[in-house]
C-alpha positions as CSV (number, residue, x, y, z in Angstrom):
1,X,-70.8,0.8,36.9
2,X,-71.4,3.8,34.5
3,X,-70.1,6.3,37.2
4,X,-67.1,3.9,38.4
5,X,-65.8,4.3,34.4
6,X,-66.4,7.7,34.2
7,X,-63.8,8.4,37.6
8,X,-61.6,5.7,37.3
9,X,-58.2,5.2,34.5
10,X,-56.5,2.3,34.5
11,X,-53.2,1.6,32.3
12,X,-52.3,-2.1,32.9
13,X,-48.6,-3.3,33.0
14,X,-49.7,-4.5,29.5
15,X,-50.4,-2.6,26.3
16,X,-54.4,-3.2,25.9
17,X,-54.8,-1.8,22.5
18,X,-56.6,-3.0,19.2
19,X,-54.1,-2.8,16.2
20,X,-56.6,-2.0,13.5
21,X,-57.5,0.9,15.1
22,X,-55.6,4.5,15.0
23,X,-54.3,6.8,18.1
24,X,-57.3,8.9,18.0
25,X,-59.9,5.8,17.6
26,X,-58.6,5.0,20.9
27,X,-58.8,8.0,22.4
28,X,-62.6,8.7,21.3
29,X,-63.3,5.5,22.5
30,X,-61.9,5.4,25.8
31,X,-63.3,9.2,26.4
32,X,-66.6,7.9,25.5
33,X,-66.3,5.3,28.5
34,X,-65.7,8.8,30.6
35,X,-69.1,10.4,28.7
36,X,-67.8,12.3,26.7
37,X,-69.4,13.3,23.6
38,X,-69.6,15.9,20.9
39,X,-67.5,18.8,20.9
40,X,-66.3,18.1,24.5
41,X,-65.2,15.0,23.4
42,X,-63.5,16.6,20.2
43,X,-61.4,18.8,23.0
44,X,-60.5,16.1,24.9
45,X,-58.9,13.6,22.2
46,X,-56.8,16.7,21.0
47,X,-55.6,18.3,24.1
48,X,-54.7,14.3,25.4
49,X,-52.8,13.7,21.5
50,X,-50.9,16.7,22.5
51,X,-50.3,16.1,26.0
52,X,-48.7,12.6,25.3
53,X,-46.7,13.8,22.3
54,X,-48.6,11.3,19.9
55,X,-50.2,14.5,17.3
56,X,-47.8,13.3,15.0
57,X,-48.9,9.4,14.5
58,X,-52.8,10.3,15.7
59,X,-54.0,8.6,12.4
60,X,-51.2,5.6,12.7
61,X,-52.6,2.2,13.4
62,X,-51.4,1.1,17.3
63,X,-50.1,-1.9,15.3
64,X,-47.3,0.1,13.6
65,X,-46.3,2.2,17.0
66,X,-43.3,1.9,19.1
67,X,-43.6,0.2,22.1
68,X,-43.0,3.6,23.7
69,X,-45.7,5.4,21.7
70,X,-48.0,2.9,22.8
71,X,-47.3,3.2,26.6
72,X,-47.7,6.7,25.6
73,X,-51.0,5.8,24.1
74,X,-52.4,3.7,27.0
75,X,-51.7,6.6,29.3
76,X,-53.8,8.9,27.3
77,X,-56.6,5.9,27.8
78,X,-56.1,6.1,31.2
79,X,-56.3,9.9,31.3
80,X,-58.9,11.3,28.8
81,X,-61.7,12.7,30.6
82,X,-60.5,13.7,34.3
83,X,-60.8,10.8,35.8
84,X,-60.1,10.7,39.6
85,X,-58.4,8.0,40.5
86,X,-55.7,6.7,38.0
87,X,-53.7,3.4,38.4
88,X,-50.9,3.2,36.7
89,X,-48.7,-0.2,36.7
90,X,-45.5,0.6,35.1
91,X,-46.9,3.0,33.2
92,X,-43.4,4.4,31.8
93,X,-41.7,0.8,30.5
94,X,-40.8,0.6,27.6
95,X,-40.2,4.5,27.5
96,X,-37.0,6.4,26.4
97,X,-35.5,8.1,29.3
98,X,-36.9,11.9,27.9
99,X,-39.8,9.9,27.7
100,X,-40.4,8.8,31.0
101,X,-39.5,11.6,33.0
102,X,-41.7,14.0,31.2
103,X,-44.9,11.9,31.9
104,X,-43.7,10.8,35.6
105,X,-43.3,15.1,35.9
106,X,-47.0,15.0,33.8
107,X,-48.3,12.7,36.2
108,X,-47.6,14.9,39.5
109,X,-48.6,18.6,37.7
110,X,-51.9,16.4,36.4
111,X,-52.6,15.1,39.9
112,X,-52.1,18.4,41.8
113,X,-54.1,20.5,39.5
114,X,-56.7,18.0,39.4
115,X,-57.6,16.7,42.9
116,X,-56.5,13.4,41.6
117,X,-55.2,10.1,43.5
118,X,-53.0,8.5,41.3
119,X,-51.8,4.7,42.4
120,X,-48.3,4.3,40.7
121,X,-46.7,1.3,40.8
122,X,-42.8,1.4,39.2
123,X,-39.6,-1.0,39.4
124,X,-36.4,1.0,40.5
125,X,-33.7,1.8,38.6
126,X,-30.4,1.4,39.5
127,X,-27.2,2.0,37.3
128,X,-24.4,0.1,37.2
């Protein structure tokens, strides 16, 4: 089970997140389900903050996020510690349109640089 955690991210259709705890909390958390620990671990939480644009609120309780910060937050869950298979379900709802299409482009640079298989399950858009 230990080595299915450590290649798999999930980031459910729902946000999964515990409000009294902060951005980073999360991140060390989730990274330590990868095995990650120490100074590895230290390098992973920051360059993940930076990579989902959340440096800013990394000491903000997920409570007091938007509900795009904490789709943003759930990713970085999903993709702390190179995991190689990611399933994303609508991983970019609740996102502003910048938003989204900067992680959708994140998502393909990640998964080609990465040798990653990434399951990604979105609702079209269509304009009216």
């Amino acid at each position: 089970m230990g080595q299915i955690r450590e290649m798999m991210g999930v980031c459910p259709q729902d946000n999964v997140l515990f409000d009294k705890l902060s951005v980073k909390e999360h991140l060390v958390i989730f990274g330590g389900l990868r095995g990650l620990t120490g100074q590895p671990l230290e390098d992973a939480v920051r360059q993940m903050l930076h990579d989902v644009d959340l440096v800013e609120q990394e000491d903000s309780r997920a409570i007091n996020l938007s509900g795009g910060q904490k789709r943003k937050l759930c990713l970085g869950m999903a993709m702390i510690g190179d995991p190689k298979v990611l399933l994303l379900d609508e991983p970019t709802s609740g996102m502003d349109p910048y938003s989204r299409s900067v992680s959708l482009l994140f998502f393909l640079f990640f998964s080609f640089c990465s040798f990653l298989s990434v399951l990604l399950s979105v609702l079209p858009v269509f304009s009216v």
